[in-house]
C-alpha positions in Angstrom: 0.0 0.0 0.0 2.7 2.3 0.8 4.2 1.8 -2.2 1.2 1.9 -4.8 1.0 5.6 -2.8 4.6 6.5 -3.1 4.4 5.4 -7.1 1.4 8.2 -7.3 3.0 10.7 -5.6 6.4 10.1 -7.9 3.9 10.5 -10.8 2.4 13.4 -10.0 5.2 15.0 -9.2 7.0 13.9 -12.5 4.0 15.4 -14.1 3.6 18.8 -12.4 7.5 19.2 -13.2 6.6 18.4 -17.0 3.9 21.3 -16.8 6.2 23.8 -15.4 8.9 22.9 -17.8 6.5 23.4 -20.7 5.1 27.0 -19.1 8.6 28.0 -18.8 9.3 26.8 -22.3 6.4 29.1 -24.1 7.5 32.1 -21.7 10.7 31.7 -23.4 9.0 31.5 -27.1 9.4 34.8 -29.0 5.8 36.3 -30.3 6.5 37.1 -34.1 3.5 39.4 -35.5 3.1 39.3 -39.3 0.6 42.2 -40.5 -1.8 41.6 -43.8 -3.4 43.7 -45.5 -7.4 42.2 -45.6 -9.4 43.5 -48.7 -11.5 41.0 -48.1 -12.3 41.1 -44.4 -10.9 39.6 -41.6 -12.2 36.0 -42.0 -11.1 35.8 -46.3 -7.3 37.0 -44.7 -7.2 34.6 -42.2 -8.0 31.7 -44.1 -5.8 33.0 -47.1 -2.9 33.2 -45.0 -3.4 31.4 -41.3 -2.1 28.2 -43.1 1.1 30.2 -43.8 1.6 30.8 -40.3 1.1 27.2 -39.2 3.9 26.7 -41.3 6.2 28.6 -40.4 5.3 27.9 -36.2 6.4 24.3 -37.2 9.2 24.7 -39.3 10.3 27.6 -36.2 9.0 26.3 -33.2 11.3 28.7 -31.3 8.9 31.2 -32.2 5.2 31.9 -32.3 4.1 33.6 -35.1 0.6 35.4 -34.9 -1.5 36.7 -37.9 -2.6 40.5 -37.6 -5.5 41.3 -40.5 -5.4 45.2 -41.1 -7.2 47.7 -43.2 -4.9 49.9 -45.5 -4.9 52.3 -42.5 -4.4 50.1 -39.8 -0.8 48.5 -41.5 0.3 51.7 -42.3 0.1 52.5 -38.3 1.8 49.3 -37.8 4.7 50.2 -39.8 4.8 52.9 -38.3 4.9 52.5 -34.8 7.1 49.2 -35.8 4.9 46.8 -33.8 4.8 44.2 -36.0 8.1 42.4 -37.5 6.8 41.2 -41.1 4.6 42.9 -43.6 2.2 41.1 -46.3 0.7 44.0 -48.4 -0.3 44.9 -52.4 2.6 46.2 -54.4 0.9 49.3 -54.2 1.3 50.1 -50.5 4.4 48.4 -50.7 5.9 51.5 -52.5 3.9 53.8 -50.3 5.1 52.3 -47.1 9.0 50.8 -48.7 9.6 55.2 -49.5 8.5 56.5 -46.2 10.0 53.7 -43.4 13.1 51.6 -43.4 11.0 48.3 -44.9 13.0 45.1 -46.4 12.0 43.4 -49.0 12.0 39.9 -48.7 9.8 37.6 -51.3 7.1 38.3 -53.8 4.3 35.9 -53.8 3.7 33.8 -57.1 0.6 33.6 -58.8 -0.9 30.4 -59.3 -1.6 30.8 -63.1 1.2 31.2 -66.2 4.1 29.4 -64.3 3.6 31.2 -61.3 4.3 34.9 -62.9 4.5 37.8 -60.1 2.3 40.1 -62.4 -1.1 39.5 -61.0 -2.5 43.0 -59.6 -5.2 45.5 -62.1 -8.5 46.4 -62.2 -11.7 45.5 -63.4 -14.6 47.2 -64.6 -17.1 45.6 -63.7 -21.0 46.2 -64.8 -24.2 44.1 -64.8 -24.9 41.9 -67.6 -27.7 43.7 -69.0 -26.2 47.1 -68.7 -26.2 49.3 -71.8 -22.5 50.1 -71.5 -20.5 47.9 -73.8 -17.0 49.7 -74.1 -14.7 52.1 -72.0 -16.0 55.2 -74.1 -19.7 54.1 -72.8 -18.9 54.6 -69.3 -18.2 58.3 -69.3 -20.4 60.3 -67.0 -21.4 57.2 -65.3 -21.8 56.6 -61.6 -18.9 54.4 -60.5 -18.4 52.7 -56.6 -14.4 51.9 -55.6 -12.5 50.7 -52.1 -10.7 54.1 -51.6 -9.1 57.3 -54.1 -6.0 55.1 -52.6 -6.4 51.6 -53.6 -3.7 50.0 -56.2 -5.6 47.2 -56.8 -8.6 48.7 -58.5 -8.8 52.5 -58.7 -5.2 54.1 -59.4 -4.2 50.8 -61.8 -7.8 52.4 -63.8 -6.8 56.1 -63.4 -3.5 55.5 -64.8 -5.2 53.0 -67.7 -7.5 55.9 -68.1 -4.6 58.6 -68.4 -2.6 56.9 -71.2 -6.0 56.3 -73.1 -5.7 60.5 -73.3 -8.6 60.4 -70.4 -9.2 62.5 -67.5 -9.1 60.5 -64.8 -11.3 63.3 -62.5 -13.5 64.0 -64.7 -14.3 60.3 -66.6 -16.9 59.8 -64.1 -19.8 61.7 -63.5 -19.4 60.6 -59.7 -17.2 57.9 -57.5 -18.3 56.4 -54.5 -15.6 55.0 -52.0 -17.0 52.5 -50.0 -14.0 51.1 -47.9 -13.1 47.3 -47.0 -14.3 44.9 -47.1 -13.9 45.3 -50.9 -16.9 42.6 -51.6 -19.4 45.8 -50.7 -18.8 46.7 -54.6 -20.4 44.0 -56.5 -23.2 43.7 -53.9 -23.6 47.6 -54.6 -23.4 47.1 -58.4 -25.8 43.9 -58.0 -28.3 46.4 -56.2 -28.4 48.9 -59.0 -26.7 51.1 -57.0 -24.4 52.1 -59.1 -23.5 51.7 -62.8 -20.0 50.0 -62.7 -17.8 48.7 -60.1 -13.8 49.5 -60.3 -12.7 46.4 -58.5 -9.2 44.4 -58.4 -8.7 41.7 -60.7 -9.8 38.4 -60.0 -12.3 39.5 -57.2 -15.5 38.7 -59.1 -14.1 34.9 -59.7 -13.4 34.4 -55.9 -16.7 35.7 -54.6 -18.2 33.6 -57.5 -16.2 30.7 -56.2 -16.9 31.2 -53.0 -20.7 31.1 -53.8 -21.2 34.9 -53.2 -22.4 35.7 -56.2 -24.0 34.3 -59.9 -20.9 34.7 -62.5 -23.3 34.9 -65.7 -25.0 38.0 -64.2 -21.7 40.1 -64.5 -19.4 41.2 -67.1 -16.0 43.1 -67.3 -15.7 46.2 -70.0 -12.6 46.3 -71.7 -11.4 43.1 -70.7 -7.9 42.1 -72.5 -6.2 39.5 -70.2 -2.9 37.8 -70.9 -2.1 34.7 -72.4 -3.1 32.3 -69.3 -4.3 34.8 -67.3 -7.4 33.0 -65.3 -9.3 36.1 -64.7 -10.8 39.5 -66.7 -9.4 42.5 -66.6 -9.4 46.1 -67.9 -5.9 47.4 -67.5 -2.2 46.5 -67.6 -1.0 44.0 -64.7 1.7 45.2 -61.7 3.4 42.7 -59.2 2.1 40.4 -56.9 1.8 40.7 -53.0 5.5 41.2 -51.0 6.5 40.2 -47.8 8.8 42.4 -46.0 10.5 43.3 -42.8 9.9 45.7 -40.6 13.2 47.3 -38.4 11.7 45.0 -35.3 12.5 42.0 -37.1 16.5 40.8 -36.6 18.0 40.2 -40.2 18.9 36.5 -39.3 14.9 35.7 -38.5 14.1 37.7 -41.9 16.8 35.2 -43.7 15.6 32.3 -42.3 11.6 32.9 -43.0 12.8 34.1 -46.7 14.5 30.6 -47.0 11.5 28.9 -46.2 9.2 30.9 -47.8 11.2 30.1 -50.9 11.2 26.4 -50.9 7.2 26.2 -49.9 5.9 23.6 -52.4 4.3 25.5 -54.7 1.3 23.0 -55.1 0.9 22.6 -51.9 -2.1 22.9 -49.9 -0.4 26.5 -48.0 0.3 27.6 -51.1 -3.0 27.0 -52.7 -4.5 28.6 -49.4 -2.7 31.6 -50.4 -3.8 31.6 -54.2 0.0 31.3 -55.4 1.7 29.0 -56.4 4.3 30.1 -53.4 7.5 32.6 -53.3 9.5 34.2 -55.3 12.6 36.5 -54.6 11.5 40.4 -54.6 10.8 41.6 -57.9 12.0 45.2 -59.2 8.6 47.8 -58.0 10.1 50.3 -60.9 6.5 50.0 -62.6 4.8 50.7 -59.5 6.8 54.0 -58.9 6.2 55.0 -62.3 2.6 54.5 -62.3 2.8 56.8 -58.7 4.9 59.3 -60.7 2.7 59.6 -63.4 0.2 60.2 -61.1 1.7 62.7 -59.1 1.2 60.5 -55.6 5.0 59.4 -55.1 6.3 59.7 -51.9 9.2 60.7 -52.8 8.1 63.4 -55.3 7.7 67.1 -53.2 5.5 70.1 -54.0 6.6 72.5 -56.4 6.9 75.4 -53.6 9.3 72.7 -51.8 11.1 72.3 -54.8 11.2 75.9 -55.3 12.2 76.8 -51.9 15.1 74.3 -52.3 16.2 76.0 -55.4 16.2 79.2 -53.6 18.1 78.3 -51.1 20.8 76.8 -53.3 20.8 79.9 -55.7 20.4 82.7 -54.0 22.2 85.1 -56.0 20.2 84.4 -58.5 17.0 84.5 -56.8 17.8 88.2 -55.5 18.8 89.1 -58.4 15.0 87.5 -59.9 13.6 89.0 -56.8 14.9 93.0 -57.9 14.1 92.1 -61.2 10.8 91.4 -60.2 10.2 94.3 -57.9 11.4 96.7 -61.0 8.9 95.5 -63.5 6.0 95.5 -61.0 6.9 99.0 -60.4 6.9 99.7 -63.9 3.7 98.1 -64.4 2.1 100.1 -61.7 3.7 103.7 -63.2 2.7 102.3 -66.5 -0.9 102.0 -65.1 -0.9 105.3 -63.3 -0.2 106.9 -67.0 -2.4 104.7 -68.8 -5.8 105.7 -66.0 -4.7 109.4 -66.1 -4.4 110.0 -69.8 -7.8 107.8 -70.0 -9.6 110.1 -67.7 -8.2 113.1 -69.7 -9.8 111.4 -72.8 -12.9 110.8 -71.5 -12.6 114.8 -70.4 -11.9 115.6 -74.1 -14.3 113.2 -75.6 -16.7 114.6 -73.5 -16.1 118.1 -73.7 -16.1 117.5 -77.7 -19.3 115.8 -77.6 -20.7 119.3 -75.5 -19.2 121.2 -78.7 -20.3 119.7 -81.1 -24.0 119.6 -79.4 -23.9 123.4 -79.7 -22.7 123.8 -83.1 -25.7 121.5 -83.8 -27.8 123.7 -82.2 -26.3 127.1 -83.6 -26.9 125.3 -86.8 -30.5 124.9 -86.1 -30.7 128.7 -84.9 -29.4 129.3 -88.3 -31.8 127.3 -89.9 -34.7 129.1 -87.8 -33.7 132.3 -89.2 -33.5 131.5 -92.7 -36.6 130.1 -92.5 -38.2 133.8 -91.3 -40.1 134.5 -94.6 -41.3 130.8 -94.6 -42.7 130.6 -91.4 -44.0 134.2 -91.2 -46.2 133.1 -94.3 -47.4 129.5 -92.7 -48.5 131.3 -89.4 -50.2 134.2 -91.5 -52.2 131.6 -93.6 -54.1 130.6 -90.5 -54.6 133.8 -89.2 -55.7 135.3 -92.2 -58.2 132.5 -92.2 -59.4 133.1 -88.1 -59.8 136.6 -88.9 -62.4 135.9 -92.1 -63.7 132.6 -90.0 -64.6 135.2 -86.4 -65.6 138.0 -89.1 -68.2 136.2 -90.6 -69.3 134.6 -87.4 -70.0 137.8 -86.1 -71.8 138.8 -89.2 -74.0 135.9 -88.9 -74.6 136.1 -85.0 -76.1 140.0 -86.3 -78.4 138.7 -88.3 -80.0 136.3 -85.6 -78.3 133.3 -87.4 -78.8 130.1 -84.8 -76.1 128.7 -83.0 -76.2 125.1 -84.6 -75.4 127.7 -87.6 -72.7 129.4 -86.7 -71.1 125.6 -84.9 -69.1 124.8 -87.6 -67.3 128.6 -88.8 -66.0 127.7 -84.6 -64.4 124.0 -85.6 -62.7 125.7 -88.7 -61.5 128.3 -86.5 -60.3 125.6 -84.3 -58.8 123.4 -86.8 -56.9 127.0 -87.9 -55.8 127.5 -84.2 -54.3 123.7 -84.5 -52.5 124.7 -87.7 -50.7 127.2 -86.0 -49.9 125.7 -83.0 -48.3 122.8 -84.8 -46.5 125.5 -86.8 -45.1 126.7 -83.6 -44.5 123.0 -81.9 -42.5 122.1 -85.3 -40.4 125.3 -84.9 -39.6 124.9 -81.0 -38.9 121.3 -81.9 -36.4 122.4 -84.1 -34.8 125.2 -82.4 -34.4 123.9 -78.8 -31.5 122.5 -77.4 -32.5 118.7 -75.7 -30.9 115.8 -75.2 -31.5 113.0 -78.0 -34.1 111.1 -77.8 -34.2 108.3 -80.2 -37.6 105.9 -81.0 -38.8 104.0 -83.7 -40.4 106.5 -86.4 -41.6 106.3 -89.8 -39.0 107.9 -92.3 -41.6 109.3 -94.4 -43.6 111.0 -92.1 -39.9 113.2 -91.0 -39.9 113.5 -94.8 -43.1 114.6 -94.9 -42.9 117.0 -91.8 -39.6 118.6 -93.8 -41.5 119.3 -96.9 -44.0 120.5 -95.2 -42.1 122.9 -92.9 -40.1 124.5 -96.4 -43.4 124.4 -98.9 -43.5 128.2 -98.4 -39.6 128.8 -99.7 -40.1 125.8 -101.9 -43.1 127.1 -103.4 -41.5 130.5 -104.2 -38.4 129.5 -105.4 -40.4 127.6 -107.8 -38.2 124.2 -106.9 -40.5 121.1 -107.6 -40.3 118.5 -105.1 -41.3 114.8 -105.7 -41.0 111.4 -103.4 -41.2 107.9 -103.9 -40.9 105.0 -101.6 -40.2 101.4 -102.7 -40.4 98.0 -100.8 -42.2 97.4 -97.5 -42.4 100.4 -95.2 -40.9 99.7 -91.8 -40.3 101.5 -88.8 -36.2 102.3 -87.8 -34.8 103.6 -84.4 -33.8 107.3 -85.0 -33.5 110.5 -83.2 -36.6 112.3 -84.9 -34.9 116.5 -84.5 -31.6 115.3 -85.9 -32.6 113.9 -88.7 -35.2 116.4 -89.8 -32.5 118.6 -89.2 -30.3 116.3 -92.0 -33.1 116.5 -94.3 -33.2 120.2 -93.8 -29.5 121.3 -94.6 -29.9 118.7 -97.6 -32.9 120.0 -99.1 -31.7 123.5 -98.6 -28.6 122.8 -100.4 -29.9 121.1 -103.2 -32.5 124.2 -103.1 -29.6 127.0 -103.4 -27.6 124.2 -106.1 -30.6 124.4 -108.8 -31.0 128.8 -108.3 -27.1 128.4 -109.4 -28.1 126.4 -112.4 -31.6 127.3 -113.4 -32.4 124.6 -115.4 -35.0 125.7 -118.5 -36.6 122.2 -117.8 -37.5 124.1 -114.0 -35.6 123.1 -110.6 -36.4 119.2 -109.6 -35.2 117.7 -106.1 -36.3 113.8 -106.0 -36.5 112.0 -103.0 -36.8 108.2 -103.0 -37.1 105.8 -100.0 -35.8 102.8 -100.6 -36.5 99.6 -98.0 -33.8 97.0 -98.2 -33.5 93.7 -96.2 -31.1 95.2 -93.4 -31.2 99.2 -94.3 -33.2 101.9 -95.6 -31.6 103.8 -98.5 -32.5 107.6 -98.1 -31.3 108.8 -101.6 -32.0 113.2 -102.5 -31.2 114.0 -106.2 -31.5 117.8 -107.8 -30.4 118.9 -111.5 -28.4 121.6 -110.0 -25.2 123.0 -110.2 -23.3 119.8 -108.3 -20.4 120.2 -106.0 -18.2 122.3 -106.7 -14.7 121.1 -104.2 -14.2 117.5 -102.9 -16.4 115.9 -100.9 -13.7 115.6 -98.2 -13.2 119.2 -97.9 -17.4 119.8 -97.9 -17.9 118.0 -94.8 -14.7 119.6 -93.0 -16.5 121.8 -90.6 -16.3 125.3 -91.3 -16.0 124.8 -95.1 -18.4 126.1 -97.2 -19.4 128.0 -100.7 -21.9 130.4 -99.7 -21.1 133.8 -98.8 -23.4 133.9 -95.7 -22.8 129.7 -94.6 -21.5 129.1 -91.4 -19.7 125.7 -93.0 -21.8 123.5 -90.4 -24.3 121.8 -92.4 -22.7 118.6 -94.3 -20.2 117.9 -91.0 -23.3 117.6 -89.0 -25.3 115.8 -91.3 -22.0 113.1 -91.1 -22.1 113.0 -87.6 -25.6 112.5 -87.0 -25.7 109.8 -89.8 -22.7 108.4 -87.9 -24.5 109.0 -84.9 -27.2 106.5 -86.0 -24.4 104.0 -87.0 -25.4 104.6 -90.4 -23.7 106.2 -94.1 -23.7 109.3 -95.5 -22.2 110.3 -99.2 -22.4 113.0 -101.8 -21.4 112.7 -105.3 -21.9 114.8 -108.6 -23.7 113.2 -111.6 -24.2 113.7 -115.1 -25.3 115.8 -117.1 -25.6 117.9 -113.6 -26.8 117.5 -110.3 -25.6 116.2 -106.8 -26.9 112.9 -105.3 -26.8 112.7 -101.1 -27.2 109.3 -100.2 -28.4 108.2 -96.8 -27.9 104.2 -94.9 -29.8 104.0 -92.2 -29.4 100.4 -90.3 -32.7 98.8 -88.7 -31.3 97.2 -85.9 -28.2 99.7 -85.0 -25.7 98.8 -81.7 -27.7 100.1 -78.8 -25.0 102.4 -77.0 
């Protein structure tokens, strides 16, 4: 009995010693932490890569290696507070995180198609079935969903696909979502109509489809051009596979050995397989990567231009004071320059307006002139009127004597008031004429200034013996015009071609012509006579203060050009044969609104 109890008691001791031994043995065990990057979620990484790990905690059972799945965020905080000693990432954030933190290199993984090539990683475009869109062209102005603006895999592969297609990359899309990880979110957004293509990585809609995530035959991918043996469809060029790399935590004899056994991992192998490769390869060059990030304008490595021109300042700085004086004499240049330029435009504005005043009252002078040449004219239009009051109120009274009703003597009053009209618009037309105003331009019928002209010189007309005739061809229309001025044209026109036939005295009698002619963008004003014609240049005629009448002030044909040039329009004189003077008028219908 005592020795059945001392054989237990040897046991158990034997057997708590074993425990302790194998306590002490994992407190002695190193904890090795190997961060991935998980696209996919937490569970896909695992069970991609877990199988890895096994392997190497056997092959190094003097160390425990742990998985650590991370978002693209996540690793790039693990790198950086170097709390991890491996790294499994894209080649993307490889370059990213290889630039900014003293990373190693150690293996690139295989890909299990083509003889295990290391170019694996591009995007796809992917879109429903039935969608409309059938090439790259078709999915301008579409809305697109993608991981992140950062993402190799998927969106900066496509943006720099899109760039060497002569694309802009921001403006391709009428609008991108960016959804995050896990990166399966995409083709369940696409599937829900949510949007109108998906920029995923390659080979993601086979795995889900694999996996039983999804129906293959209700997708396609636009643009797809894969390589010879390339399992899966894809849009654009292919980059590198994943890397593994080391961090500074990790010794460089731990890194050698897990390199060594990374590179002789069966590459048919169930781990392998488990990782989608077809195992490890040495590190392969990243020189397309960094390209692709220099196109871009993303490398690390690349500064801003204000860096780079601060740097260049620093290293030149004779030259840059010298830039620097340069630049401070031209600006003040420029400014003096300015000064001069403002000034000398407010003194022509000054001038132009002071001009404008002038030539406003020689216009006016003009029409003075005109007013007082007209004396004998309009002496005899108001006494025509008056004349025929005094005969109207005469024999009104005469009737009213003889007990004549007053139904009787009704209309002898609306004569005399029609009479009283005559001479007030007599007087309006004269006032009109004569008073200084500002112009005031409206649409007007051409004929009916015509007609008020004539009608203002029939007296001098009439005794001069000058025979006046008008004619209007094509569709009357109404043109913008400054009613005074023109009258006043018509006027100084009709007055010289008046004082050009006295000269001559034709035996056939004194004929001015008027004709109105309406054209598809003008109306041609054109005044004939069979007088004398001109007798110096037309240049020299319209020179203010030139003139052949021993009384003229030399104002008439220089305003008549500037008020024709006032309303944008033409004004000419010319001789013709046998004798005579044409004035032509062009007036627009639709003249620059000032």
């Amino acid at each position: 009995m005592r020795n059945v109890a001392l054989g237990f008691l040897i046991a158990a001791y034997t057997s708590l010693l074993m425990s302790v031994n194998v306590y002490a043995a994992q407190e002695n065990i190193a904890s090795i932490h190997v961060a991935v990057l998980a696209p996919r979620g937490n569970v896909e990484a695992t069970q991609r890569w877990q199988p890895t790990i096994d392997w190497l905690n056997k092959q190094l059972p003097q160390y425990q290696f742990k998985l650590v799945p991370s978002n693209l965020e996540q690793l790039e905080q693990t790198v950086r507070k170097g709390s991890a000693e491996f790294v499994i990432t894209n080649p993307g954030q490889s370059v990213i995180l290889g630039r900014q933190f003293p990373l190693s290199w150690i293996a690139t993984l295989k890909a299990p198609w083509s003889n295990g090539t290391s170019q694996a990683l591009g995007s796809a475009l992917v879109v429903k079935v039935d969608s409309p869109f059938l090439s790259l062209a078709d999915l301008q102005r579409t809305h697109a969903v993608a991981v992140s603006p950062d993402a190799f895999g998927g969106f900066l592969t496509l943006k720099q696909y899109l760039k060497s297609q002569q694309q802009d990359p921001r403006r391709f899309f009428q609008k991108v979502d960016y959804i995050g990880f896990p990166i399966d979110a995409m083709i369940y957004q696409l599937r829900d109509s949510r949007a109108d293509v998906a920029i995923t990585p390659t080979c993601l809609l086979e795995n889900m489809a694999y996996d039983g995530l999804i129906d293959l035959q209700k997708f396609r991918v636009i643009n797809n051009n894969p390589p010879n043996g390339f399992p899966c469809a894809v849009s654009t060029p292919l980059y590198p596979n994943w890397s593994l790399a080391k961090t500074r935590k990790a010794s460089e004899e731990l890194a050698t050995t897990v390199a060594k056994l990374l590179l002789s991992l069966p590459p048919d192998g169930p781990i392998a397989k488990a990782a989608q490769s077809k195992g490890w390869s040495s590190p392969i060059s990243p020189l397309s990567i960094d390209k692709l990030y220099q196109d871009l304008d993303i490398h690390p490595l690349q500064t801003p231009w204000w860096q780079q021109a601060l740097q260049w300042l620093k290293q030149n700085q004779q030259w840059a004071w010298g830039a620097s004086i340069l630049f401070l004499a031209l600006s003040c240049y420029h400014f003096w320059l300015e000064y001069r330029f403002n000034r000398n435009q407010k003194l022509l504005n000054l001038a132009n307006y002071d001009l404008k005043q002038k030539s406003q009252m020689l216009e006016h002078a003009q029409r003075v002139a005109i007013v007082g040449g007209l004396g004998s004219n309009l002496a005899h239009e108001i006494n025509q009127p008056l004349a025929a009051i005094r005969n109207y109120s005469q024999g009104a009274k005469l009737k009213i004597t003889k007990g004549t009703t007053a139904d009787e003597i009704t209309p002898i009053l609306d004569k005399i008031e029609q009479q009283v009209m005559r001479v007030d618009t007599i007087v309006q037309r004269l006032r009109n004429l004569i008073t200084k105003r500002p112009i005031d331009k409206k649409e007007l019928n051409i004929q009916e200034i015509i007609n008020d002209t004539i009608a203002l010189l029939h007296h001098e007309l009439s005794y001069k013996q000058i025979n006046i005739h008008t004619q209007i061809k094509g569709r009357e229309r109404d043109i913008h015009l400054d009613p005074v001025g023109i009258q006043q044209v018509f006027i100084n026109l009709l007055n010289n071609a008046t004082d050009s036939c006295l000269i001559h005295n034709s035996p056939d009698g004194n004929h001015i012509n008027i004709v109105v002619e309406y054209q598809a963008n003008q109306v041609d004003i054109i005044i004939t006579d069979n007088g004398a014609g001109l007798s110096q240049p037309i240049e020299e005629l319209q020179s203010a203060f030139v003139t052949t009448k021993e009384k003229g002030l030399g104002l008439g044909l220089s305003i008549c050009h500037d008020i024709i040039e006032h309303h944008y329009g033409h004004f000419t004189l010319r001789s013709i044969q046998p004798n005579g003077c044409e004035a032509r008028i062009q007036l627009p219908y639709d003249p620059i609104k000032e």
